[in-house]
PDB file with SEQRES, HELIX, SHEET and CRYST1 records, atoms N, CA, C and O in Angstrom:
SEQRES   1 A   60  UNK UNK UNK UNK UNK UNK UNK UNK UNK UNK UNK UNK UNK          
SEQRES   2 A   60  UNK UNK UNK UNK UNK UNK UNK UNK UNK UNK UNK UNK UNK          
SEQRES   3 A   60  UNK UNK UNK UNK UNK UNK UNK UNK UNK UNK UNK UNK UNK          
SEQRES   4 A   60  UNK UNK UNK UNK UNK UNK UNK UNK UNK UNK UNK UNK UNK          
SEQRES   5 A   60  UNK UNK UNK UNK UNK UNK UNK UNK                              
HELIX    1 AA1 UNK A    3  UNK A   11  1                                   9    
HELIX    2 AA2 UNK A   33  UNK A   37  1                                   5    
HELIX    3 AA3 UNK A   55  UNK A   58  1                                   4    
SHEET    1 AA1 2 UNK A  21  UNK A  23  0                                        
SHEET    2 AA1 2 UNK A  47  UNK A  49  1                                        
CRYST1    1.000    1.000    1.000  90.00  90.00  90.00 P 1           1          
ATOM      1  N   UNK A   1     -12.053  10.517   7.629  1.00  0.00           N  
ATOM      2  CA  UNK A   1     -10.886  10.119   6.866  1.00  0.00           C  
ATOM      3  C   UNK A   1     -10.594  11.199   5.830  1.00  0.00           C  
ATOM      4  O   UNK A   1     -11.494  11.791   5.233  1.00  0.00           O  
ATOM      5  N   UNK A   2      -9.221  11.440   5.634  1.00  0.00           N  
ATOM      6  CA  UNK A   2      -8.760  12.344   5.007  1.00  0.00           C  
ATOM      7  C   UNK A   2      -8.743  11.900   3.326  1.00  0.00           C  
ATOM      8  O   UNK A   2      -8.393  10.737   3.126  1.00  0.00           O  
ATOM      9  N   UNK A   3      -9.105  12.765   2.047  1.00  0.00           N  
ATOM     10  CA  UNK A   3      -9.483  12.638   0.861  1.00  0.00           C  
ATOM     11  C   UNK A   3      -8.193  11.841   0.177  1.00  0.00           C  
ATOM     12  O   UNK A   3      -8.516  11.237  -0.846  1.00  0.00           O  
ATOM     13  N   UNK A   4      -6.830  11.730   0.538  1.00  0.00           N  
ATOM     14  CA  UNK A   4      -5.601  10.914   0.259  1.00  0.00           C  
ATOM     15  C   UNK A   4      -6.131   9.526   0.927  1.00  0.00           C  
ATOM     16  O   UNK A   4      -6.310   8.521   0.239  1.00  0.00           O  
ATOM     17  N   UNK A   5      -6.354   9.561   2.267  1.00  0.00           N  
ATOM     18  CA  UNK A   5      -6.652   7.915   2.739  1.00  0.00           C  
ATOM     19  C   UNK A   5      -7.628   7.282   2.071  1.00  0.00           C  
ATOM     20  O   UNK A   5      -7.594   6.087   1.776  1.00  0.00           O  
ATOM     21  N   UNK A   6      -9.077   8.531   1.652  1.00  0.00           N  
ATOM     22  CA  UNK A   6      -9.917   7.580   1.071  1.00  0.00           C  
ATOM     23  C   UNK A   6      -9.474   6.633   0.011  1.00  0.00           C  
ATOM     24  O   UNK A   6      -9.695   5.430  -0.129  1.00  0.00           O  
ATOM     25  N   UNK A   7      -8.474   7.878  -1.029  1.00  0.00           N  
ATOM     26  CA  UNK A   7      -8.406   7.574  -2.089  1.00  0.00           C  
ATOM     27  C   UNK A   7      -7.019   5.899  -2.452  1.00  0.00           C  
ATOM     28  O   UNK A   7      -6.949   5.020  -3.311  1.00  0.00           O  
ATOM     29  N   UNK A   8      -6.108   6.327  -1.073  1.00  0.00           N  
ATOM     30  CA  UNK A   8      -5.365   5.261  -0.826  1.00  0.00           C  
ATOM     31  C   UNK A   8      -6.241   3.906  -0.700  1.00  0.00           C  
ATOM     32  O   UNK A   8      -5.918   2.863  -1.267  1.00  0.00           O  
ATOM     33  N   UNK A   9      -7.096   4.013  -0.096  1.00  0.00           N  
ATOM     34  CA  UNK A   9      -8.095   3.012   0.625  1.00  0.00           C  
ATOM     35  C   UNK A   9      -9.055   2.289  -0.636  1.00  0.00           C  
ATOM     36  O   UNK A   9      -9.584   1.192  -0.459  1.00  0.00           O  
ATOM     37  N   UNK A  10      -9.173   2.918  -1.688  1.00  0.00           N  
ATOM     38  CA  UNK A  10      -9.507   2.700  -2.508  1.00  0.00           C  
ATOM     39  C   UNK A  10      -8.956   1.879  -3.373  1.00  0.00           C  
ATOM     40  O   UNK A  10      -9.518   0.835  -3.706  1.00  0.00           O  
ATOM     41  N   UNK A  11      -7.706   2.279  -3.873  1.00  0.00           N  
ATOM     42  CA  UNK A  11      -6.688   1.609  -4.843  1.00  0.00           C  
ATOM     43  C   UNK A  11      -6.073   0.485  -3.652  1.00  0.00           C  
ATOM     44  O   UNK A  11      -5.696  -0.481  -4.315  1.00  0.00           O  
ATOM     45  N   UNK A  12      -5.919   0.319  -2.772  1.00  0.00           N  
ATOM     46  CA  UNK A  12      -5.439  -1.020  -2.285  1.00  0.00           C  
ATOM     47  C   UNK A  12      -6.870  -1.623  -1.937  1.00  0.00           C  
ATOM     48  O   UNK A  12      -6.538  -2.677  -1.393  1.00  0.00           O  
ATOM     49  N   UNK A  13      -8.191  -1.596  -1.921  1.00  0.00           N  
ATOM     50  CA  UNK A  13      -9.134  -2.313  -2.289  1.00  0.00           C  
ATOM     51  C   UNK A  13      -9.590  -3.378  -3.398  1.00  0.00           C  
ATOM     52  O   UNK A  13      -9.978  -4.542  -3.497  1.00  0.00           O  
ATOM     53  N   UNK A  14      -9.184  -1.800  -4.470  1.00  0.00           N  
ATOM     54  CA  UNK A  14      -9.662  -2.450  -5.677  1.00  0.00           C  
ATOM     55  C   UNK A  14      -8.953  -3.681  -6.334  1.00  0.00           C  
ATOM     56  O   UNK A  14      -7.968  -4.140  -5.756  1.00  0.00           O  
ATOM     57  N   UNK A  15      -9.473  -4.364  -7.740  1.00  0.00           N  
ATOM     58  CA  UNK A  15      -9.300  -5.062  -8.216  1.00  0.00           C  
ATOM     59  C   UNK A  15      -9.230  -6.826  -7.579  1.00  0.00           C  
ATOM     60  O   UNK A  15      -8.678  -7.881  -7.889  1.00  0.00           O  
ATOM     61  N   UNK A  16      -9.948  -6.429  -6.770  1.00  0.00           N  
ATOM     62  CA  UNK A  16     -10.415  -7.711  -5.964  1.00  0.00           C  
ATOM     63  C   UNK A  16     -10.265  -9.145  -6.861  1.00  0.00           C  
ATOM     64  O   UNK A  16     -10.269 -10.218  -6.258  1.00  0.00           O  
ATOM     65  N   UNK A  17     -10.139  -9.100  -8.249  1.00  0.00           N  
ATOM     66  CA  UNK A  17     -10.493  -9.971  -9.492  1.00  0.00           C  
ATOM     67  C   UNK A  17      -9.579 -10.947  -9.499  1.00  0.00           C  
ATOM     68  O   UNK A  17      -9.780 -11.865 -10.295  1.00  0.00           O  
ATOM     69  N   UNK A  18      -8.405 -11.002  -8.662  1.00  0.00           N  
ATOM     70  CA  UNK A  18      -7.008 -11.446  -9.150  1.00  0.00           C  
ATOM     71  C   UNK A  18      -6.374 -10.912  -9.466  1.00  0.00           C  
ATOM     72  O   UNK A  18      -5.299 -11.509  -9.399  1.00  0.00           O  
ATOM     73  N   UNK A  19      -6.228  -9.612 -10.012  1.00  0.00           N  
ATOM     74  CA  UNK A  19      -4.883  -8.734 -10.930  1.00  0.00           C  
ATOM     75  C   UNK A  19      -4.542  -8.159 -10.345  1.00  0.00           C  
ATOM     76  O   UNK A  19      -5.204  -7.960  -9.327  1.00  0.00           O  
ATOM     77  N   UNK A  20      -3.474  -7.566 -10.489  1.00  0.00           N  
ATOM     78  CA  UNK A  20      -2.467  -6.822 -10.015  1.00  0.00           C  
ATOM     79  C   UNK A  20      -3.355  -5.904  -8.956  1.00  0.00           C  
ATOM     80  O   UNK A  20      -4.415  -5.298  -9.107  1.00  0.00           O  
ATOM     81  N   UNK A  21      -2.226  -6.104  -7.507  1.00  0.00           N  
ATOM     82  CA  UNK A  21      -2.938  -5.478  -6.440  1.00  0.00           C  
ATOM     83  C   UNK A  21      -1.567  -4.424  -6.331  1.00  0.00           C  
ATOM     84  O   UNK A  21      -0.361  -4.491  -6.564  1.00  0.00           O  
ATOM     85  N   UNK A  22      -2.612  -3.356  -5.793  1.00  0.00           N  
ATOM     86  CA  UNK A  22      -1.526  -1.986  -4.943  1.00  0.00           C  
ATOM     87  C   UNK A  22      -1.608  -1.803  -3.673  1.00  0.00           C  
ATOM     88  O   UNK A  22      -2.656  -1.695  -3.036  1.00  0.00           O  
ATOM     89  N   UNK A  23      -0.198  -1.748  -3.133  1.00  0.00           N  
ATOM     90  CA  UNK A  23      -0.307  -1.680  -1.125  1.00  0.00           C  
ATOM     91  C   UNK A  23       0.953  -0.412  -1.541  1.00  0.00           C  
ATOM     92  O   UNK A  23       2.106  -0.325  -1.963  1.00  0.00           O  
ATOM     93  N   UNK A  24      -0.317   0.525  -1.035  1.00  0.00           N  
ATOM     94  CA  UNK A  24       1.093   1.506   0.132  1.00  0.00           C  
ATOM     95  C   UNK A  24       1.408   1.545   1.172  1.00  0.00           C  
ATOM     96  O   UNK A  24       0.634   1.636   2.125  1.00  0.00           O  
ATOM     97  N   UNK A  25       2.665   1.482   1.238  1.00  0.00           N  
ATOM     98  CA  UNK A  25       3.477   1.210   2.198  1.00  0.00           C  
ATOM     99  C   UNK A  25       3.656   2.538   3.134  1.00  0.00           C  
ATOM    100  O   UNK A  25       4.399   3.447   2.763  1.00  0.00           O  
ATOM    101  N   UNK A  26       2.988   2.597   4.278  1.00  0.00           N  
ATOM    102  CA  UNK A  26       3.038   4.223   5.267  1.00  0.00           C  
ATOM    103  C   UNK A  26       4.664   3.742   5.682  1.00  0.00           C  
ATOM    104  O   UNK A  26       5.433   2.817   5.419  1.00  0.00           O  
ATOM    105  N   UNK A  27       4.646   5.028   6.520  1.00  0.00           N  
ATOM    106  CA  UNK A  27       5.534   5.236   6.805  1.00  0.00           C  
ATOM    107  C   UNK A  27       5.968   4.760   8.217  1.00  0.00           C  
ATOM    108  O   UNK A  27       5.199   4.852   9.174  1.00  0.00           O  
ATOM    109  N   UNK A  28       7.027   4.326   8.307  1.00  0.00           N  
ATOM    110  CA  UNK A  28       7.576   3.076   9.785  1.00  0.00           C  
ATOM    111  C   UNK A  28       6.655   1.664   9.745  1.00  0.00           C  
ATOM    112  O   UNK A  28       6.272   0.961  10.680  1.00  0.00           O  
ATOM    113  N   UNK A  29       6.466   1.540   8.403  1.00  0.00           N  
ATOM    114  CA  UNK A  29       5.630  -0.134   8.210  1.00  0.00           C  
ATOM    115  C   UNK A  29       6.440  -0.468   7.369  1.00  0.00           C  
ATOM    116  O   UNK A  29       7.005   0.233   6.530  1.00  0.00           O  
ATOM    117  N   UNK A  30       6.571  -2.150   7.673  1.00  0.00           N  
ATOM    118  CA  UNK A  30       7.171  -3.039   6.529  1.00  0.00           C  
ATOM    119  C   UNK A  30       6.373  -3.382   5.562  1.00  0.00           C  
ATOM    120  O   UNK A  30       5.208  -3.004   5.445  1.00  0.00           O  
ATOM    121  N   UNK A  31       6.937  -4.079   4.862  1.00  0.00           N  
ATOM    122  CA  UNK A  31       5.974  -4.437   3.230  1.00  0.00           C  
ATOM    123  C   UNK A  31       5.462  -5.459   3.436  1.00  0.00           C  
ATOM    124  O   UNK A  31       4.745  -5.923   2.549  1.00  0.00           O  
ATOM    125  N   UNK A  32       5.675  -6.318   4.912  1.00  0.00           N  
ATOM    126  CA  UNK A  32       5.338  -7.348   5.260  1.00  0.00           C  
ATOM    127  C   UNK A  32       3.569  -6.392   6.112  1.00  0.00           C  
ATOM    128  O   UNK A  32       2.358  -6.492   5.913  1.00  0.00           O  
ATOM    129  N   UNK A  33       3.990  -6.002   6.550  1.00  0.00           N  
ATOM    130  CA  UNK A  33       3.023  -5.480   7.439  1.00  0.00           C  
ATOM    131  C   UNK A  33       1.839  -4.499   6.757  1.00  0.00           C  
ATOM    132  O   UNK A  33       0.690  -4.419   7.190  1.00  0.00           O  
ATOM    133  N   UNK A  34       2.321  -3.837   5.700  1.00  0.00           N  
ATOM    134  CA  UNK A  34       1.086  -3.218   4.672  1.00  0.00           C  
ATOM    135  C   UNK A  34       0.699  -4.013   3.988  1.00  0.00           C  
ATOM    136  O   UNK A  34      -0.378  -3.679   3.495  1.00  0.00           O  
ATOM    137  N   UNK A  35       1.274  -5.598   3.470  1.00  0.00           N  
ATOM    138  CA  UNK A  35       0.160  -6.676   3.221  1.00  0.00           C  
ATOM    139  C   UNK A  35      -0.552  -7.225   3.972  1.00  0.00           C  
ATOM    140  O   UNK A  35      -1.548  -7.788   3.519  1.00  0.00           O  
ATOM    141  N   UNK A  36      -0.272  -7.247   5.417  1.00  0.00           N  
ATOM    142  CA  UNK A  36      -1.331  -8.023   6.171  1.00  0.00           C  
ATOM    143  C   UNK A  36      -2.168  -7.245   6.442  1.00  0.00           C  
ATOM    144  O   UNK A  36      -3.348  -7.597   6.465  1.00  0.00           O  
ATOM    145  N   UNK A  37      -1.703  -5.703   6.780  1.00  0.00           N  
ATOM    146  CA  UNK A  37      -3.117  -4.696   6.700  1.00  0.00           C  
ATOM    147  C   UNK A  37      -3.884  -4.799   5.706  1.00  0.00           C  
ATOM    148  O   UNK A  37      -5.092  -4.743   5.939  1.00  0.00           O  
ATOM    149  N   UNK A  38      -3.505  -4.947   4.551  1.00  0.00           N  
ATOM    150  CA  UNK A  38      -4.873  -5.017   3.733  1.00  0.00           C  
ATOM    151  C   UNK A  38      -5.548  -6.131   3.060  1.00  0.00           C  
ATOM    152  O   UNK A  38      -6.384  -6.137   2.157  1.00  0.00           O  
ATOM    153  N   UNK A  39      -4.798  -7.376   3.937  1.00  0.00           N  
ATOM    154  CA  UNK A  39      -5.476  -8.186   4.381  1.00  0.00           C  
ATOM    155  C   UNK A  39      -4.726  -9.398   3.168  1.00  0.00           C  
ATOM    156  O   UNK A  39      -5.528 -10.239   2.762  1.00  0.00           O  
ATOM    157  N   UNK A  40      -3.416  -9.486   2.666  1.00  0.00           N  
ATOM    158  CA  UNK A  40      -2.474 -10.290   1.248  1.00  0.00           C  
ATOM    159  C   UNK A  40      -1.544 -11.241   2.502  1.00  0.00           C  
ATOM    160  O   UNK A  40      -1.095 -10.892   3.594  1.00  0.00           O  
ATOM    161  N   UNK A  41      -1.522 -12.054   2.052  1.00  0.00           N  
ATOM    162  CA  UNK A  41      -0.051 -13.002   2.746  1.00  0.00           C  
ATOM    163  C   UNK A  41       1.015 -11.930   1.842  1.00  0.00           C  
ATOM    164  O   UNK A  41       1.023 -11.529   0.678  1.00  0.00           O  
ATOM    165  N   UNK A  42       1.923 -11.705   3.091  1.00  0.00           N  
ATOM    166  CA  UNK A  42       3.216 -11.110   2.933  1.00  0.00           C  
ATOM    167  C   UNK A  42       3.923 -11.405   1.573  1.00  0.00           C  
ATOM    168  O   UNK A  42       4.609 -10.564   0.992  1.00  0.00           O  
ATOM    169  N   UNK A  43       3.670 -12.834   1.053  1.00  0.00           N  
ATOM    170  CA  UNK A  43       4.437 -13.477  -0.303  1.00  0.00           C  
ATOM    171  C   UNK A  43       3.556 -13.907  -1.175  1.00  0.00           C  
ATOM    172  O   UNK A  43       3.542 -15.039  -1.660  1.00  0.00           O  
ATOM    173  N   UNK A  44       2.561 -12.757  -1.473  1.00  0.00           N  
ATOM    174  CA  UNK A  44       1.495 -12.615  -2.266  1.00  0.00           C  
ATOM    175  C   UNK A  44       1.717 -12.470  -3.646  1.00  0.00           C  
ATOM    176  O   UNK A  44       2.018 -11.297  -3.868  1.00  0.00           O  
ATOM    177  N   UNK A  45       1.701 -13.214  -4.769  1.00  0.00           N  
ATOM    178  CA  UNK A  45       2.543 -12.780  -6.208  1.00  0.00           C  
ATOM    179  C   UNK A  45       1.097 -12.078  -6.750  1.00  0.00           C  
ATOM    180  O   UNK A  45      -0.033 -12.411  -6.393  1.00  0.00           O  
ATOM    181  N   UNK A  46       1.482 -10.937  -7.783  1.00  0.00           N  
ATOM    182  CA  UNK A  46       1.545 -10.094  -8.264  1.00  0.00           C  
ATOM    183  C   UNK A  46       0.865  -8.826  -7.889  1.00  0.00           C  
ATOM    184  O   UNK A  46       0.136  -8.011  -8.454  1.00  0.00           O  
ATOM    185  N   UNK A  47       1.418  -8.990  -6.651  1.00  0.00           N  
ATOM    186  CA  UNK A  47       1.568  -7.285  -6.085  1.00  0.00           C  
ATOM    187  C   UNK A  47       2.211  -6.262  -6.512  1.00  0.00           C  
ATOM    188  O   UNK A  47       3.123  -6.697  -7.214  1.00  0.00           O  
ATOM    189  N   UNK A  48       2.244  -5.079  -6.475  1.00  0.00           N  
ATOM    190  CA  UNK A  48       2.775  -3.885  -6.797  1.00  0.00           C  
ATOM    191  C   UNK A  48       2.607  -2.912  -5.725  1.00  0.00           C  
ATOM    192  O   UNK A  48       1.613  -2.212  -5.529  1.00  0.00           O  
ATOM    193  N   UNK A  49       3.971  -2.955  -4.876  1.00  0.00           N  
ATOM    194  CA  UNK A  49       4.163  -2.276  -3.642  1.00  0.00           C  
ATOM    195  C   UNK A  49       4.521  -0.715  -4.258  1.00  0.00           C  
ATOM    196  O   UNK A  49       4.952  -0.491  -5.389  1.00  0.00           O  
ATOM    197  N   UNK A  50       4.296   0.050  -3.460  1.00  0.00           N  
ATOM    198  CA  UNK A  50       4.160   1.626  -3.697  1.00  0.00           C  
ATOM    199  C   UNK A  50       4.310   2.616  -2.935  1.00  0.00           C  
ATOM    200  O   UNK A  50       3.321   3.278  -2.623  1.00  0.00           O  
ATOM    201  N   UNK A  51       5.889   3.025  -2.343  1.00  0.00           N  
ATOM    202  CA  UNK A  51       5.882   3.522  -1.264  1.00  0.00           C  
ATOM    203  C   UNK A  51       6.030   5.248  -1.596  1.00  0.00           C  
ATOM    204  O   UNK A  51       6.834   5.804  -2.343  1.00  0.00           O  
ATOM    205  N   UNK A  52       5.303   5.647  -1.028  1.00  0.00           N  
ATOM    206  CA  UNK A  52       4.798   7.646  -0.692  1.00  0.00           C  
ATOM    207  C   UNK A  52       5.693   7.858   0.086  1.00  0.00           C  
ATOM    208  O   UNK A  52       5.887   7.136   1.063  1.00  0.00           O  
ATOM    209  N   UNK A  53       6.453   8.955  -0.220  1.00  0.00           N  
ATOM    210  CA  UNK A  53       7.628   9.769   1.059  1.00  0.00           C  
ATOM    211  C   UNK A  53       7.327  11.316   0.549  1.00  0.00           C  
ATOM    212  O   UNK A  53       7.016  11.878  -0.501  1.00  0.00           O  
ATOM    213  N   UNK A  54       7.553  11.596   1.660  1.00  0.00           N  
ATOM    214  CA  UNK A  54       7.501  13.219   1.676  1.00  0.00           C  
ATOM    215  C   UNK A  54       8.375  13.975   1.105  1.00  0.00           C  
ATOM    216  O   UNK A  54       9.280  13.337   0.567  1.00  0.00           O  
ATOM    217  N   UNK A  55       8.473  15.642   0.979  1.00  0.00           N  
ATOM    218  CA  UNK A  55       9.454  16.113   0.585  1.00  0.00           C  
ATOM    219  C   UNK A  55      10.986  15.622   1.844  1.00  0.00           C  
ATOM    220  O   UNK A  55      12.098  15.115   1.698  1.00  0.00           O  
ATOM    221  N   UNK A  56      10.019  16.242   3.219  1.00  0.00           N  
ATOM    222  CA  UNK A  56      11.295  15.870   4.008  1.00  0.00           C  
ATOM    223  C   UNK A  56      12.003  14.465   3.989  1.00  0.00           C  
ATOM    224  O   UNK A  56      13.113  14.128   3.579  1.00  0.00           O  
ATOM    225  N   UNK A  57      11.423  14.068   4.321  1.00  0.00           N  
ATOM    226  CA  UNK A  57      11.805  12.139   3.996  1.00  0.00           C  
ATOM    227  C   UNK A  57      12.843  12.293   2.920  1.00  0.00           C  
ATOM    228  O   UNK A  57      13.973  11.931   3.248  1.00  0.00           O  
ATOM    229  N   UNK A  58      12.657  12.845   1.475  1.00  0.00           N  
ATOM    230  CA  UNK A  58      13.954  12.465   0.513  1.00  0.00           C  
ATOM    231  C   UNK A  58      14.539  13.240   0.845  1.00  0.00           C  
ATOM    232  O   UNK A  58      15.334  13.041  -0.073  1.00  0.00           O  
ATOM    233  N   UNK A  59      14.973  14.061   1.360  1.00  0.00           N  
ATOM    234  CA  UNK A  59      15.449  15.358   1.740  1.00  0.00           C  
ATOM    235  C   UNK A  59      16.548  14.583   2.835  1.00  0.00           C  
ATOM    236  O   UNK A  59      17.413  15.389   3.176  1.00  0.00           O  
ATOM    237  N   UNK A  60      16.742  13.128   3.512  1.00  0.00           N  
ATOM    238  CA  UNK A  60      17.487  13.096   4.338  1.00  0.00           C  
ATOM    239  C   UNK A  60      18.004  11.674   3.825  1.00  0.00           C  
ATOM    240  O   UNK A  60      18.916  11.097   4.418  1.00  0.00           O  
TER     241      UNK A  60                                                      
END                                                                             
């Protein structure tokens, strides 16, 4: 695994406690679908979705 995934993999791990969770959202996934990957019901309250785009991506 690449040192970005770990570190992705990390922050949507953490805070297991109840508080505020982080899901990034890859790219061609819904926000529905990067919560069930990391394992949240889709209508999970107090999430903090976080989507990464590339240079090219804003670029179009």
């Amino acid at each position: 695994m690449l040192s970005i995934e770990r570190r992705i993999a990390a922050l949507e791990t953490s805070a297991d406690d109840g508080s505020m969770k982080i899901v990034i959202v890859e790219a061609g996934e819904t926000d529905a679908d990067a919560m069930k990957r990391v394992g949240y019901s889709p209508d999970a309250a107090g999430v903090m979705r976080v989507v990464f785009i590339s240079p090219t991506d804003a670029r179009l």
